[in-house]
C-alpha positions as CSV (number, residue, x, y, z in Angstrom):
1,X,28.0,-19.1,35.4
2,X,24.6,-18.5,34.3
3,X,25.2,-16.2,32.3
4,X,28.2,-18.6,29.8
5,X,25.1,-20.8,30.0
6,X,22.6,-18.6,28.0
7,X,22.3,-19.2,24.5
8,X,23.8,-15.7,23.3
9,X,27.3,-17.2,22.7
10,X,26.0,-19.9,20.6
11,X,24.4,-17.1,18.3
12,X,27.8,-15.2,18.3
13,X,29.6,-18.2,17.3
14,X,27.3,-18.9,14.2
15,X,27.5,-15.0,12.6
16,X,30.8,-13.6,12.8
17,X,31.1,-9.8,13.8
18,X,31.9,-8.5,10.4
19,X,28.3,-10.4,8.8
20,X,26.3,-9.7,11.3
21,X,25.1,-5.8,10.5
22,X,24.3,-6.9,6.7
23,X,22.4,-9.0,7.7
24,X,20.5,-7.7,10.4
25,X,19.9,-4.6,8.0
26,X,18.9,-7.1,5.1
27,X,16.2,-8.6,7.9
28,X,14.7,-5.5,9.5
29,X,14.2,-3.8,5.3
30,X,12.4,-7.1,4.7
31,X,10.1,-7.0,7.6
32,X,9.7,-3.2,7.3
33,X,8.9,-3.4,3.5
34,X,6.3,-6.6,4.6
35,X,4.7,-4.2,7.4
36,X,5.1,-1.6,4.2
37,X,3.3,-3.4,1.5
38,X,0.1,-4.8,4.1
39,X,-0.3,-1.7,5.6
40,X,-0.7,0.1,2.0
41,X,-2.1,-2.6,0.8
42,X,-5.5,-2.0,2.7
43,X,-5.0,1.6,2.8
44,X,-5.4,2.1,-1.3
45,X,-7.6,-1.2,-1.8
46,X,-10.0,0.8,0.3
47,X,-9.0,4.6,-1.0
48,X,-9.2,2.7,-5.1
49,X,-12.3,1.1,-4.6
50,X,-14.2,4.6,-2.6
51,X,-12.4,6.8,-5.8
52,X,-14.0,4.3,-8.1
53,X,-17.3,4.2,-7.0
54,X,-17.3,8.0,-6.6
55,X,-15.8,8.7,-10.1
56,X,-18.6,6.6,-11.8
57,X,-21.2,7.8,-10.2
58,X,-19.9,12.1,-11.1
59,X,-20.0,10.5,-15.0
60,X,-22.7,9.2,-14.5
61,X,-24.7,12.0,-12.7
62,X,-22.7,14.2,-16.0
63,X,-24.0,11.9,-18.3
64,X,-27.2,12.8,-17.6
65,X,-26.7,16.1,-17.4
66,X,-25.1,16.5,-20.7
67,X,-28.2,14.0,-22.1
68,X,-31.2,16.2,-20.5
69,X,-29.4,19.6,-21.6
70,X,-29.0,18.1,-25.0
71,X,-32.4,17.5,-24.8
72,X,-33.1,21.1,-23.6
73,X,-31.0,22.8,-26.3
74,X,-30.3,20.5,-29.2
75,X,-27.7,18.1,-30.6
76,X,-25.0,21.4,-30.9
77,X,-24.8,21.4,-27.1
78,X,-21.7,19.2,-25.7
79,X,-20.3,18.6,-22.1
């Protein structure tokens, strides 16, 4: 008796058996691609920004390099 009362054959009766795995496929990709895209999200905002700041401070530090040996040896010297 308890168990007619639960709420599980009210579910049933909405979805019929030949809908139901579409759509519980179509739900878990969306939450997995929403777990996807927040996880990565923070993952390569953090990575992009580290790269960034690294890659503009090596052309930088190159720069003046290329500026002092240019200095050093004349306008023929490049890179």
């Amino acid at each position: 008796m308890s168990k007619v009362s639960g709420g599980s054959r009210r579910t049933r009766a909405r979805r019929p058996m030949s809908n139901r795995r579409g759509r519980r496929s179509q739900s878990a990709a969306h939450r997995s691609r929403a777990q996807r895209r927040r996880r990565r999200t923070g993952t390569t905002r953090r990575a992009r920004t580290s790269t960034a700041r690294r890659a503009r401070t090596r052309t930088a530090r190159r720069s003046d390099l290329t500026r002092m040996m240019a200095r050093d040896y004349g306008s023929d010297y490049r890179s």
